[in-house]
PyMOL CGO cylinders between C-alpha atoms (Angstrom):
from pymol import cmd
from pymol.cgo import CYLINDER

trace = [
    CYLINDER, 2.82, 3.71, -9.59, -0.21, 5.34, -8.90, 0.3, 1, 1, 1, 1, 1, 1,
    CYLINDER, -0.21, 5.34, -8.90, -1.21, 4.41, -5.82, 0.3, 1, 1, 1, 1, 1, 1,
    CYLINDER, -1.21, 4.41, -5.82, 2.25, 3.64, -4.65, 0.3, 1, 1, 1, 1, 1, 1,
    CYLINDER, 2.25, 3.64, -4.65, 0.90, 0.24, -3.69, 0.3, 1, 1, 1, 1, 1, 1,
    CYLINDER, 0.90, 0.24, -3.69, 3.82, -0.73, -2.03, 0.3, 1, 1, 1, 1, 1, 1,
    CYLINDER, 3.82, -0.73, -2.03, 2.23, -3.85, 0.00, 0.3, 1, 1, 1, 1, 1, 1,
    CYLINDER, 2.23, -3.85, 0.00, 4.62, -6.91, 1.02, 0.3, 1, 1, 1, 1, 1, 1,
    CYLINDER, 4.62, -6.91, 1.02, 6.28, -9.40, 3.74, 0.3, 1, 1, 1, 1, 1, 1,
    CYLINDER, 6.28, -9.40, 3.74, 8.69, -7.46, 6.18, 0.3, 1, 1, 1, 1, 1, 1,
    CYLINDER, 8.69, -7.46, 6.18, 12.29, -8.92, 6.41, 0.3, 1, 1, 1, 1, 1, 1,
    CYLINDER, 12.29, -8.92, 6.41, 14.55, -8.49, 9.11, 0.3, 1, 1, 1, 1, 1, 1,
    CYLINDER, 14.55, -8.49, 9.11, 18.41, -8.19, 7.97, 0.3, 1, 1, 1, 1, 1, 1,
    CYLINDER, 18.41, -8.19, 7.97, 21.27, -9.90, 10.25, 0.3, 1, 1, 1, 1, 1, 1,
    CYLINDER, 21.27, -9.90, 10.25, 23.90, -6.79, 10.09, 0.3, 1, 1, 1, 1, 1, 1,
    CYLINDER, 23.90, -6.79, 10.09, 27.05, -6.22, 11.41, 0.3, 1, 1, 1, 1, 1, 1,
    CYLINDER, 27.05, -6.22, 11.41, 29.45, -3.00, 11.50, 0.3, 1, 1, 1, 1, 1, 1,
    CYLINDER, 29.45, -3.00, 11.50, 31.21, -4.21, 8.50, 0.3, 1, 1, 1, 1, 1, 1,
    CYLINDER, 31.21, -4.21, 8.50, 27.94, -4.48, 6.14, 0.3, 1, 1, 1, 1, 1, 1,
    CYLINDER, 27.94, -4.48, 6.14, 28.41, -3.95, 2.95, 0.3, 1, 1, 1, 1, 1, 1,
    CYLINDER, 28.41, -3.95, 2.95, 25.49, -3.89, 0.20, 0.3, 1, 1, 1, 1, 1, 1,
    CYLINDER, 25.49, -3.89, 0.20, 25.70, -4.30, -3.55, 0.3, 1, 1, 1, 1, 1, 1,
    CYLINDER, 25.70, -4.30, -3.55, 24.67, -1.33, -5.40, 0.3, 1, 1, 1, 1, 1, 1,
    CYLINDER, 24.67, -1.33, -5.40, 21.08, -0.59, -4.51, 0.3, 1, 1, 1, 1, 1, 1,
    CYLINDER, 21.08, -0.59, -4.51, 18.54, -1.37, -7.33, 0.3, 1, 1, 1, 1, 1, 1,
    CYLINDER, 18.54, -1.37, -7.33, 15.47, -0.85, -8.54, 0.3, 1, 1, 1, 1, 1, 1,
    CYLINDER, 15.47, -0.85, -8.54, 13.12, -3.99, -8.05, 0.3, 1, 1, 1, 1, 1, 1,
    CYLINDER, 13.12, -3.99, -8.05, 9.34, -5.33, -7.65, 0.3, 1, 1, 1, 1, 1, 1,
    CYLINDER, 9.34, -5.33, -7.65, 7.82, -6.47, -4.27, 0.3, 1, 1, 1, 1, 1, 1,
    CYLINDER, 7.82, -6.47, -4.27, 6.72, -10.11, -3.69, 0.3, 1, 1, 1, 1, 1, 1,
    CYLINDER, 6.72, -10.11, -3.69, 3.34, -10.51, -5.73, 0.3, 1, 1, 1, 1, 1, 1,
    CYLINDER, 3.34, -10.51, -5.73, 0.82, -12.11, -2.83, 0.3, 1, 1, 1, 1, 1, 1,
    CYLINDER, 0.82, -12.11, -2.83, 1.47, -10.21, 0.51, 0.3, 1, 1, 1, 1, 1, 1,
    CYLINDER, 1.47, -10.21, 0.51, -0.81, -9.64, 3.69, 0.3, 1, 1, 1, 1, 1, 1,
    CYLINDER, -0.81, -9.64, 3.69, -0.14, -6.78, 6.07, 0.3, 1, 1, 1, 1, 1, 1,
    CYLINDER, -0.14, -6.78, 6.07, -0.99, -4.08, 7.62, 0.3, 1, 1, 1, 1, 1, 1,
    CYLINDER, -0.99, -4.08, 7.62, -0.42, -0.26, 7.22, 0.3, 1, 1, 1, 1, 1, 1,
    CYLINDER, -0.42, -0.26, 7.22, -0.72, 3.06, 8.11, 0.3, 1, 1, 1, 1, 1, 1,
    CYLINDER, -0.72, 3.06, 8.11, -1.82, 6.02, 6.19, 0.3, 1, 1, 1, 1, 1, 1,
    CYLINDER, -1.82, 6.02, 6.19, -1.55, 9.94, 6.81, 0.3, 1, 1, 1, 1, 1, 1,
    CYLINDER, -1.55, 9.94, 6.81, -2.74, 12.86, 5.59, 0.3, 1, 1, 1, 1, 1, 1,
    CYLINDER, -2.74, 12.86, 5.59, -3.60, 16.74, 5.75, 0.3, 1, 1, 1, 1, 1, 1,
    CYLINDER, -3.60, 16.74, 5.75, -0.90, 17.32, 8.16, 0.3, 1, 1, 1, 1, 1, 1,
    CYLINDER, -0.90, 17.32, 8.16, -1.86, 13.91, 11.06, 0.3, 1, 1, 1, 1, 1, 1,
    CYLINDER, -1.86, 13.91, 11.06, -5.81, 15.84, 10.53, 0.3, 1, 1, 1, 1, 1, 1,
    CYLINDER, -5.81, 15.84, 10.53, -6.58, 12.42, 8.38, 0.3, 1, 1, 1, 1, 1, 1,
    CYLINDER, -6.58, 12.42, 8.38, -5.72, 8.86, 9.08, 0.3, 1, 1, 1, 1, 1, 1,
    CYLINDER, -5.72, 8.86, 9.08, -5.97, 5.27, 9.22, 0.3, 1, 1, 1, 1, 1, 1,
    CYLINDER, -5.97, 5.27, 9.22, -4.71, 2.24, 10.35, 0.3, 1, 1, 1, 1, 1, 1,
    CYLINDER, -4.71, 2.24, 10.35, -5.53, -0.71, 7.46, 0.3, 1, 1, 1, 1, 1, 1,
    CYLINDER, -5.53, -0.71, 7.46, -5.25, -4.24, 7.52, 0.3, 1, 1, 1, 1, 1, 1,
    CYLINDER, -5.25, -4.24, 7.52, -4.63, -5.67, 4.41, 0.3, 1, 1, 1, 1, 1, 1,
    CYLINDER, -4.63, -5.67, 4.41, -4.09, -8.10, 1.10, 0.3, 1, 1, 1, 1, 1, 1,
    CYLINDER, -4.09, -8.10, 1.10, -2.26, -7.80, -1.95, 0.3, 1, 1, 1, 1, 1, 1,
    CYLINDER, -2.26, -7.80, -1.95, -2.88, -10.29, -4.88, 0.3, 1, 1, 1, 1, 1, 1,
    CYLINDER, -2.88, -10.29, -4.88, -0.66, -9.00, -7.73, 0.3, 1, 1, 1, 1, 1, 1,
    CYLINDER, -0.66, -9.00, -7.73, -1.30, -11.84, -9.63, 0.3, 1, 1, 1, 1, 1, 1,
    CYLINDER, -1.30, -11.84, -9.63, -5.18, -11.64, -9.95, 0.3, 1, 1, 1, 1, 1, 1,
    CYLINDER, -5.18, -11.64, -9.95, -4.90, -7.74, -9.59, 0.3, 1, 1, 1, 1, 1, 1,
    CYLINDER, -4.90, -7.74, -9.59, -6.56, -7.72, -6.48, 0.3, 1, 1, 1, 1, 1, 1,
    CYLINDER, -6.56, -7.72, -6.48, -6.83, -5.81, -3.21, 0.3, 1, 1, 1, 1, 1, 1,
    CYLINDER, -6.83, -5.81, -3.21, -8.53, -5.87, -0.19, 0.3, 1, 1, 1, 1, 1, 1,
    CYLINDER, -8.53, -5.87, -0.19, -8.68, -3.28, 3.02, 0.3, 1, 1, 1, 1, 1, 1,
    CYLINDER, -8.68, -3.28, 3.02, -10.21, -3.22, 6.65, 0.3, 1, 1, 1, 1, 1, 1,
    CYLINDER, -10.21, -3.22, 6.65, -9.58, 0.04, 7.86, 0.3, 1, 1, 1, 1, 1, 1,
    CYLINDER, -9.58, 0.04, 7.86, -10.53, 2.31, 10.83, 0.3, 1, 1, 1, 1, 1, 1,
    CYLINDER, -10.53, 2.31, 10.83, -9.71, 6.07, 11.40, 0.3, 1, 1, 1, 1, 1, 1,
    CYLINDER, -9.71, 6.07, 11.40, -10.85, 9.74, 11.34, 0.3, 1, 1, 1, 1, 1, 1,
    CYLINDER, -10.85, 9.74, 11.34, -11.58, 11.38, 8.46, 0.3, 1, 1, 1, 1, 1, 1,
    CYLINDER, -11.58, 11.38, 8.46, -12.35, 15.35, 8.73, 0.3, 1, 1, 1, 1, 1, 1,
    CYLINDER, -12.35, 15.35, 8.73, -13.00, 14.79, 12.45, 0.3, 1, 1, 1, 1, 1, 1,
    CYLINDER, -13.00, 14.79, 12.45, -15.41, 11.68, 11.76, 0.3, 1, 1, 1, 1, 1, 1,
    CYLINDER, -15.41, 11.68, 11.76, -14.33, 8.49, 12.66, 0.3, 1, 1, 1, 1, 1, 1,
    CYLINDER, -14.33, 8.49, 12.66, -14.25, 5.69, 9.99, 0.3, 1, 1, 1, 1, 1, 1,
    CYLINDER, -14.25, 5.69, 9.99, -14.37, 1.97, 9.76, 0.3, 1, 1, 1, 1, 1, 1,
    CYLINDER, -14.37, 1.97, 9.76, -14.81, 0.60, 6.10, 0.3, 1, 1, 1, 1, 1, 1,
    CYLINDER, -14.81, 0.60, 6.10, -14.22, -3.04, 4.58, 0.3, 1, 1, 1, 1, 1, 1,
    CYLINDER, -14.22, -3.04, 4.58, -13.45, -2.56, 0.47, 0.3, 1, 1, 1, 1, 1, 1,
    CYLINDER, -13.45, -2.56, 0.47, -12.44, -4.81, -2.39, 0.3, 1, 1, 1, 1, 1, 1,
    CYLINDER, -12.44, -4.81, -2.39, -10.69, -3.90, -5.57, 0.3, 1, 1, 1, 1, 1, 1,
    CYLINDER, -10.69, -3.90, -5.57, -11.25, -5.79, -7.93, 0.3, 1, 1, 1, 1, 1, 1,
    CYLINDER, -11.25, -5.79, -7.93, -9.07, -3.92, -10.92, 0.3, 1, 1, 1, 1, 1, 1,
    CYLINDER, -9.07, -3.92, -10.92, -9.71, -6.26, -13.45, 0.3, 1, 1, 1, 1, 1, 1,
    CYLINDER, -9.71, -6.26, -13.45, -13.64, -6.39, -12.66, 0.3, 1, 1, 1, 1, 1, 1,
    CYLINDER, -13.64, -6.39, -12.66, -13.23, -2.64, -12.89, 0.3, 1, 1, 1, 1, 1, 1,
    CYLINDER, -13.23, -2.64, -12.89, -15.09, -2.28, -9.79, 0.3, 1, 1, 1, 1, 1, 1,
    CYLINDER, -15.09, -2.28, -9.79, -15.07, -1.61, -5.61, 0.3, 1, 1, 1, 1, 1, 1,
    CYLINDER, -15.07, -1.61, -5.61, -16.92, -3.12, -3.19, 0.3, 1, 1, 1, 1, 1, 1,
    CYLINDER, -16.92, -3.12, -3.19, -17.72, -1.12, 0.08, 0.3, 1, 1, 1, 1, 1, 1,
    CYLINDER, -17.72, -1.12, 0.08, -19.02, -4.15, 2.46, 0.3, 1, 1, 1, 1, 1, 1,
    CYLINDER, -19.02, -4.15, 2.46, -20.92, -4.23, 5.79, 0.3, 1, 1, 1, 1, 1, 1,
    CYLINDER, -20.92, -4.23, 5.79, -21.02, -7.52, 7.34, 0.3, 1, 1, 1, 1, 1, 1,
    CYLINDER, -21.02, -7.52, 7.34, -23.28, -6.17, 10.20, 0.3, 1, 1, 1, 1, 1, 1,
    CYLINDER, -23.28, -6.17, 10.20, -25.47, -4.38, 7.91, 0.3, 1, 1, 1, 1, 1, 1,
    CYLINDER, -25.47, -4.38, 7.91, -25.15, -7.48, 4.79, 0.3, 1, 1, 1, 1, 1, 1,
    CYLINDER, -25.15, -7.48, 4.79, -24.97, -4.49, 2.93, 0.3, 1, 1, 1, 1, 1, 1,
    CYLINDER, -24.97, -4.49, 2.93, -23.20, -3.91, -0.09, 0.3, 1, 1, 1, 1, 1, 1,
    CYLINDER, -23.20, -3.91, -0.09, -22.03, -0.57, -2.11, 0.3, 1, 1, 1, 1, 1, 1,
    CYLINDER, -22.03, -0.57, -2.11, -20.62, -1.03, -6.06, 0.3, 1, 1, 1, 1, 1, 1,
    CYLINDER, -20.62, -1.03, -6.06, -18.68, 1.70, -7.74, 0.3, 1, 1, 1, 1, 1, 1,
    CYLINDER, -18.68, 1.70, -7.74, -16.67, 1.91, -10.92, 0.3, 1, 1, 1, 1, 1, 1,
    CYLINDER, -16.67, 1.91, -10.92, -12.93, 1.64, -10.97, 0.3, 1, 1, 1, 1, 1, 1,
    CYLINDER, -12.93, 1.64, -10.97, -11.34, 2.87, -13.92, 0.3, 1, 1, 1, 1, 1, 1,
    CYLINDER, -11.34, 2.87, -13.92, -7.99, 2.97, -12.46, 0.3, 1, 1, 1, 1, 1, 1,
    CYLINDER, -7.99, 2.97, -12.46, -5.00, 0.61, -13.87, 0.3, 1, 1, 1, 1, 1, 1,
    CYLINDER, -5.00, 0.61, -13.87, -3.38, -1.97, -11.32, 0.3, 1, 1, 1, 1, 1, 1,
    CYLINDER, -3.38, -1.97, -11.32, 0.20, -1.05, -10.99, 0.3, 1, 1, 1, 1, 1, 1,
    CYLINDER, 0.20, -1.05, -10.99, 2.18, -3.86, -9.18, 0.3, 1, 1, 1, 1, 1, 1,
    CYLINDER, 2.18, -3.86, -9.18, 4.09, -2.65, -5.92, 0.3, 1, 1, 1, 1, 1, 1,
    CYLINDER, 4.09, -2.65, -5.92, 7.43, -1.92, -7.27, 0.3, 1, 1, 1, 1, 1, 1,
    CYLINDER, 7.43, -1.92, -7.27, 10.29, 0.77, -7.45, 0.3, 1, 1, 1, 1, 1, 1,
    CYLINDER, 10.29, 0.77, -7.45, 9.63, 2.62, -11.26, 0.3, 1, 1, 1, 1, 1, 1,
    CYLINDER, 9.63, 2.62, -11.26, 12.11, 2.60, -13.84, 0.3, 1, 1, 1, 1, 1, 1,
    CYLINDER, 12.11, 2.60, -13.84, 12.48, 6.24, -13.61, 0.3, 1, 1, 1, 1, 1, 1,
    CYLINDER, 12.48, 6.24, -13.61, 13.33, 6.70, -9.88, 0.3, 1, 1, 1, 1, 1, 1,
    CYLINDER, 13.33, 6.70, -9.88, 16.35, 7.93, -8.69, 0.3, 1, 1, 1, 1, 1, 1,
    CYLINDER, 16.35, 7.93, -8.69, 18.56, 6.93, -5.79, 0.3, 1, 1, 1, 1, 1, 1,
    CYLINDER, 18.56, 6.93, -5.79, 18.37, 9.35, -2.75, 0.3, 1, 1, 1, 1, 1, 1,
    CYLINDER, 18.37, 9.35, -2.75, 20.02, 7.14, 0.05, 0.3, 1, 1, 1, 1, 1, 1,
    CYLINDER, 20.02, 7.14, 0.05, 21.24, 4.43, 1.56, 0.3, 1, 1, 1, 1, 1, 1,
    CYLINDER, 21.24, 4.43, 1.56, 20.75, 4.18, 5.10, 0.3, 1, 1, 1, 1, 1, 1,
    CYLINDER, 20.75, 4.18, 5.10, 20.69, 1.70, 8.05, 0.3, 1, 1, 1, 1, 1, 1,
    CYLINDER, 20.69, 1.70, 8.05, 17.53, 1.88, 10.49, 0.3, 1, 1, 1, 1, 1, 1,
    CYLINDER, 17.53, 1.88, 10.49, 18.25, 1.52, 13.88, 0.3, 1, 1, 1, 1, 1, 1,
    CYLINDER, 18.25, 1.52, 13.88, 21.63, 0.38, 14.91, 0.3, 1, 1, 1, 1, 1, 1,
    CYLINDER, 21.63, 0.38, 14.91, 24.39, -1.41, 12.76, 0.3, 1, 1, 1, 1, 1, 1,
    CYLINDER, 24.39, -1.41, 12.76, 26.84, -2.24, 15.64, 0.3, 1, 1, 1, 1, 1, 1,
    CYLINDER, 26.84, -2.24, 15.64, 25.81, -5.86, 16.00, 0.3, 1, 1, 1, 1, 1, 1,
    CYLINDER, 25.81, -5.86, 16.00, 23.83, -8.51, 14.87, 0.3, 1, 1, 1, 1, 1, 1,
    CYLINDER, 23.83, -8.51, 14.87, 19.76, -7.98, 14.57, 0.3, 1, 1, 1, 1, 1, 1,
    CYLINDER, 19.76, -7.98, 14.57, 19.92, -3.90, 15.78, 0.3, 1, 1, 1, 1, 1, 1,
    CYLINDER, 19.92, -3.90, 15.78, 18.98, -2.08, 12.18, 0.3, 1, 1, 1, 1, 1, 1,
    CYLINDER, 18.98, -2.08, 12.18, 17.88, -2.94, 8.92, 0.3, 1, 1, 1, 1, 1, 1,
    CYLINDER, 17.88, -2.94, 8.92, 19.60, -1.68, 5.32, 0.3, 1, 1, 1, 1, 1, 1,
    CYLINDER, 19.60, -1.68, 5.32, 16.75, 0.21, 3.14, 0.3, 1, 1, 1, 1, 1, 1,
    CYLINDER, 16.75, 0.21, 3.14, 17.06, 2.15, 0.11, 0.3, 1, 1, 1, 1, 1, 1,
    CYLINDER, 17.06, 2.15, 0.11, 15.33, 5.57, -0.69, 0.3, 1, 1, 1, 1, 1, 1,
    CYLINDER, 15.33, 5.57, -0.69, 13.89, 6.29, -3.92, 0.3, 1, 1, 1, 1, 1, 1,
    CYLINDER, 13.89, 6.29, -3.92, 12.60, 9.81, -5.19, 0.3, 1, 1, 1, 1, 1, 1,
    CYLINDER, 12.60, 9.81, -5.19, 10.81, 10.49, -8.86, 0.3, 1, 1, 1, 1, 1, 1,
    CYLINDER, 10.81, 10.49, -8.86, 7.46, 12.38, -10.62, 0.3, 1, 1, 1, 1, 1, 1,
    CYLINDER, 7.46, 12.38, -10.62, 4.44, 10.50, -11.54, 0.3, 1, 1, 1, 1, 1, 1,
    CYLINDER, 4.44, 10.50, -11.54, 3.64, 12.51, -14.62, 0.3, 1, 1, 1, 1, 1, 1,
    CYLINDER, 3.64, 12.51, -14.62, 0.22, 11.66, -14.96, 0.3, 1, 1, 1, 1, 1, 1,
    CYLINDER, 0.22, 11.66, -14.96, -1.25, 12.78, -11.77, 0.3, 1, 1, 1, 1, 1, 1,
    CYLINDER, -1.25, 12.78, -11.77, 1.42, 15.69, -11.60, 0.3, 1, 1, 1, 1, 1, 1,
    CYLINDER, 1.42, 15.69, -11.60, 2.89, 13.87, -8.43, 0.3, 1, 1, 1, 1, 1, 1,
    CYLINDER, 2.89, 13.87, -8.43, 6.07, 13.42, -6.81, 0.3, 1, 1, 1, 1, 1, 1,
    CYLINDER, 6.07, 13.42, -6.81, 7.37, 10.42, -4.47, 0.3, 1, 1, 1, 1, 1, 1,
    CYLINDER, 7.37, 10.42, -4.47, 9.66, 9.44, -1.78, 0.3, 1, 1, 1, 1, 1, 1,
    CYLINDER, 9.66, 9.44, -1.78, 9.51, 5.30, -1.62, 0.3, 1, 1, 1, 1, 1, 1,
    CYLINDER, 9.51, 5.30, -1.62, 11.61, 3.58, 0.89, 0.3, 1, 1, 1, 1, 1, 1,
    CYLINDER, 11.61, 3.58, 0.89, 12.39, -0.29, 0.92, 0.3, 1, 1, 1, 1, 1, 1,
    CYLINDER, 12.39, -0.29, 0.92, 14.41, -3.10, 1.92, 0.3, 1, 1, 1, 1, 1, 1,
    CYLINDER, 14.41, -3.10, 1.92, 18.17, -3.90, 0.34, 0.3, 1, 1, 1, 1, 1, 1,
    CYLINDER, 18.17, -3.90, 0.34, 16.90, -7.52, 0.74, 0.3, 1, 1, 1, 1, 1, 1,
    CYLINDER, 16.90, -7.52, 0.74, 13.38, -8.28, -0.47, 0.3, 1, 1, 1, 1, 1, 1,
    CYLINDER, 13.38, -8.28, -0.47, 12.47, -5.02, -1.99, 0.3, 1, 1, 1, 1, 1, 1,
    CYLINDER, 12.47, -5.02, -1.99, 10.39, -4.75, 1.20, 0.3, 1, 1, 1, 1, 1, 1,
    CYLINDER, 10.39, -4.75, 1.20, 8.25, -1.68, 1.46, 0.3, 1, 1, 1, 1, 1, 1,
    CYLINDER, 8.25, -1.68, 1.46, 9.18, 0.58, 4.43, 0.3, 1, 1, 1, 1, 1, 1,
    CYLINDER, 9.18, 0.58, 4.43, 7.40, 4.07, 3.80, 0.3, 1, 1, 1, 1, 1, 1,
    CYLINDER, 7.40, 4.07, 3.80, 6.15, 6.24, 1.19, 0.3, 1, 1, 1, 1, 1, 1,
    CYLINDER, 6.15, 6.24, 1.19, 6.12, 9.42, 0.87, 0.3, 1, 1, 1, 1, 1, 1,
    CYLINDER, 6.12, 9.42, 0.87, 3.73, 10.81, -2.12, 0.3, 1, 1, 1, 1, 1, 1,
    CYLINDER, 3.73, 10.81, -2.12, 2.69, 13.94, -3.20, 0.3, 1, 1, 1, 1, 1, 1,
    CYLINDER, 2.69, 13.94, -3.20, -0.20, 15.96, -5.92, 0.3, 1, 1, 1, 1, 1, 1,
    CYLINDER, -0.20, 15.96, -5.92, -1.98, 19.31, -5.42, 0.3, 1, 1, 1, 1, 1, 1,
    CYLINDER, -1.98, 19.31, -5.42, -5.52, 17.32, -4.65, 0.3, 1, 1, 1, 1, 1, 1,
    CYLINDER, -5.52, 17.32, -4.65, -4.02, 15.26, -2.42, 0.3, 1, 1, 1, 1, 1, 1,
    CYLINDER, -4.02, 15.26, -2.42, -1.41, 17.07, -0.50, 0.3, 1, 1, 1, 1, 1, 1,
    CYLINDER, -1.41, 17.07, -0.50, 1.07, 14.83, 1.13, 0.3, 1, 1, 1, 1, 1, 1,
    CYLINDER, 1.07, 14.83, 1.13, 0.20, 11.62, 1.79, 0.3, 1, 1, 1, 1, 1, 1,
    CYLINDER, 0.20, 11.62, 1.79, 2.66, 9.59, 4.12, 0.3, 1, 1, 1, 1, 1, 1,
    CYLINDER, 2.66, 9.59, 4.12, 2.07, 5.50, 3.93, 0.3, 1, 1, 1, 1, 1, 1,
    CYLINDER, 2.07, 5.50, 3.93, 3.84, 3.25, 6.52, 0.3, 1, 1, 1, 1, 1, 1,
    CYLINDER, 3.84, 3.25, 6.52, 3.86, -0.85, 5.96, 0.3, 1, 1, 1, 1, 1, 1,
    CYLINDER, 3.86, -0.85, 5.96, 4.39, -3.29, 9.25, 0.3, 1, 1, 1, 1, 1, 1,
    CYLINDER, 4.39, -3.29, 9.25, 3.62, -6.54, 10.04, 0.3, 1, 1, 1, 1, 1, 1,
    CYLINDER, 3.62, -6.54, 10.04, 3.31, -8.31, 6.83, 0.3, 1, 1, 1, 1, 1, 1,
    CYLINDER, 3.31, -8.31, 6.83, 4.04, -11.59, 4.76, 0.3, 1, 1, 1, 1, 1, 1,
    CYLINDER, 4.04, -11.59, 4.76, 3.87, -12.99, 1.57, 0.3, 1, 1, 1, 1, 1, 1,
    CYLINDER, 3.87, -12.99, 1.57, 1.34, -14.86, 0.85, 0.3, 1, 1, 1, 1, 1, 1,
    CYLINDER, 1.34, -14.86, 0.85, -2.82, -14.69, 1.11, 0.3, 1, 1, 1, 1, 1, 1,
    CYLINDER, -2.82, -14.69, 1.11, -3.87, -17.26, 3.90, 0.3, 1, 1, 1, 1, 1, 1,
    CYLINDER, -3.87, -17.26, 3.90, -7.49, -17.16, 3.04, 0.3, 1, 1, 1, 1, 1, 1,
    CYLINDER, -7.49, -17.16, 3.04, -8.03, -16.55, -1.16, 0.3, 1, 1, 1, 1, 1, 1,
    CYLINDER, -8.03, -16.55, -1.16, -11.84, -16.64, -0.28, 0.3, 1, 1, 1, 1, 1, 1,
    CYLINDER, -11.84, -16.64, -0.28, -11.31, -12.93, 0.91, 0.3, 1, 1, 1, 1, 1, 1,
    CYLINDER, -11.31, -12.93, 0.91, -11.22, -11.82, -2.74, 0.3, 1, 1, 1, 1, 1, 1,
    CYLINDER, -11.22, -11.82, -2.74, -14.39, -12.76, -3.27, 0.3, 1, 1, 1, 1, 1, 1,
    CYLINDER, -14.39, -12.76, -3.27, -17.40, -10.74, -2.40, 0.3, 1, 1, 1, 1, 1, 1,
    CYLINDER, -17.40, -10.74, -2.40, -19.79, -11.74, -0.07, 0.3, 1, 1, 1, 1, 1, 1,
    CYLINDER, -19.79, -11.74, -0.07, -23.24, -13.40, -1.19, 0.3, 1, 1, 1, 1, 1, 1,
    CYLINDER, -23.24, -13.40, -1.19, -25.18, -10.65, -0.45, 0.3, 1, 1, 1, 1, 1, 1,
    CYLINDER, -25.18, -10.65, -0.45, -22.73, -8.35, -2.56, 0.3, 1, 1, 1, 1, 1, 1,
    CYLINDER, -22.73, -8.35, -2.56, -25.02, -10.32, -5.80, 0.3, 1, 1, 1, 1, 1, 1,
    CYLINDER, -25.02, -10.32, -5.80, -27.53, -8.18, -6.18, 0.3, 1, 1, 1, 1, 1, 1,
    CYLINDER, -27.53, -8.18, -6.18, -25.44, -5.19, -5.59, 0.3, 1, 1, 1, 1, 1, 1,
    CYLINDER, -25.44, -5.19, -5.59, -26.52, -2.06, -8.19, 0.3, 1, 1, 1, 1, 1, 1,
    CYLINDER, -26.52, -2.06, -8.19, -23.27, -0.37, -9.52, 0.3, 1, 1, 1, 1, 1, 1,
    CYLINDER, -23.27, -0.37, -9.52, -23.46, 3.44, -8.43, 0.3, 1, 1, 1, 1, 1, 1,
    CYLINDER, -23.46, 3.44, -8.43, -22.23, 6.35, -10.63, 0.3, 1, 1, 1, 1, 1, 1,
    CYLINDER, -22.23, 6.35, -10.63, -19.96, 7.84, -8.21, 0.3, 1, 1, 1, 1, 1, 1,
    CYLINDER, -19.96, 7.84, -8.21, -16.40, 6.22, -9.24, 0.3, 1, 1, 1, 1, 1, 1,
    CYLINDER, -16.40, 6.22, -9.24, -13.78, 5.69, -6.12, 0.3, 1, 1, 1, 1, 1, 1,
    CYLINDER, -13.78, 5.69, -6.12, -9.90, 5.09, -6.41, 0.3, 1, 1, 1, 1, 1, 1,
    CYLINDER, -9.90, 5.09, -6.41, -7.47, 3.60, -4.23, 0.3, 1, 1, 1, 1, 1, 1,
    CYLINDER, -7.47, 3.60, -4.23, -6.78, 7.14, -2.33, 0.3, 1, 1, 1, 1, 1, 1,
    CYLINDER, -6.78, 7.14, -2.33, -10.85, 7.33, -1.55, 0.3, 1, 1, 1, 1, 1, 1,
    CYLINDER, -10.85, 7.33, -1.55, -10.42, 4.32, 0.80, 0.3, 1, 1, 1, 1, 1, 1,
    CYLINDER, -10.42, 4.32, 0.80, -8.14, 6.57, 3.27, 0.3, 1, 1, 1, 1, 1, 1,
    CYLINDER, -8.14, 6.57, 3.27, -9.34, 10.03, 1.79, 0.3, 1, 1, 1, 1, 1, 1,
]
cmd.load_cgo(trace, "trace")
């Protein structure tokens, strides 16, 4: 769960003051989703709003993002293409094209097998019908970056709320998902633009965390 690619379709639960929830378990997001979310770090200094799409199935993503960066506003278009091994940085107003290495393994969106229950709470309201929604908080260690992790979803859906996620490089890095759905309405958007052909593949490797970071 490296990335904690938690990106998926929103559902909104129908609960009353008598809800009651099986017990809360660990499970994978929908595999084609199309969202948008919201990423902090360095204490608010760093962030970003990102539009984006999730193809599990080809083990692809795509991102149109704006925010600051170290006091420098941002707005960058990128495709990960994790089977291709590489990341496209696009400008459409430029019909330019940057190519980098990515040597990172997809991980599916998905609650580990390792994570351990923290909570069970009700967002919002539970009084009536339509006021909250039931999620579950997960917590657990990502050995190989030497991270830890706070994931919150949906009872219903395995929905992606929030994450929480944490290395020494990285400090704390607080993701927030909204407005999504399954499904990609345009497929096309996976593939790179014509002018991306003759793109030269630079030495300088990104990751999933350089798109925000």
């Amino acid at each position: 769960m490296k990335a904690l690619l938690g990106l998926c379709s929103v559902v909104l639960l129908v609960l009353t003051g008598r809800c009651s929830a099986q017990m809360p378990h660990r499970c994978r997001t929908p595999p084609l989703l199309s969202g948008s979310m919201s990423v902090s770090a360095r204490d608010g200094e760093d962030w970003a709003v990102a539009k984006y799409r999730y193809d599990a199935f080809g083990q692809r993503i795509r991102l149109w993002e704006f925010g600051q960066v170290q006091s420098k506003s941002l707005h960058v278009n990128m495709l990960f293409l994790f089977r291709e091994s590489v990341v496209y940085t696009i400008s459409y107003r430029n019909r330019t094209c940057q190519k980098n290495p990515l040597h990172a393994s997809f991980h599916p969106s998905h609650i580990p097998h390792n994570a351990s229950l923290l909570s069970q709470v009700v967002l919002g309201g539970s009084s009536a019908p339509g006021e909250g929604l039931l999620v579950n908080t997960w917590m657990g260690d990502v050995p190989e970056t030497g991270g830890k992790y706070l994931a919150t979803v949906t009872e219903f859906g395995c929905i992606p709320v929030s994450t929480l996620y944490y290395t020494e490089h990285t400090g704390w890095i607080v993701t927030t998902y909204f407005n999504a759905v399954k499904g990609i309405e345009d497929p096309e958007q996976f593939i790179p633009p014509s002018f991306c052909s003759d793109a030269e593949t630079e030495d300088e490797e990104l990751d999933f965390f350089s798109a925000f970071l």
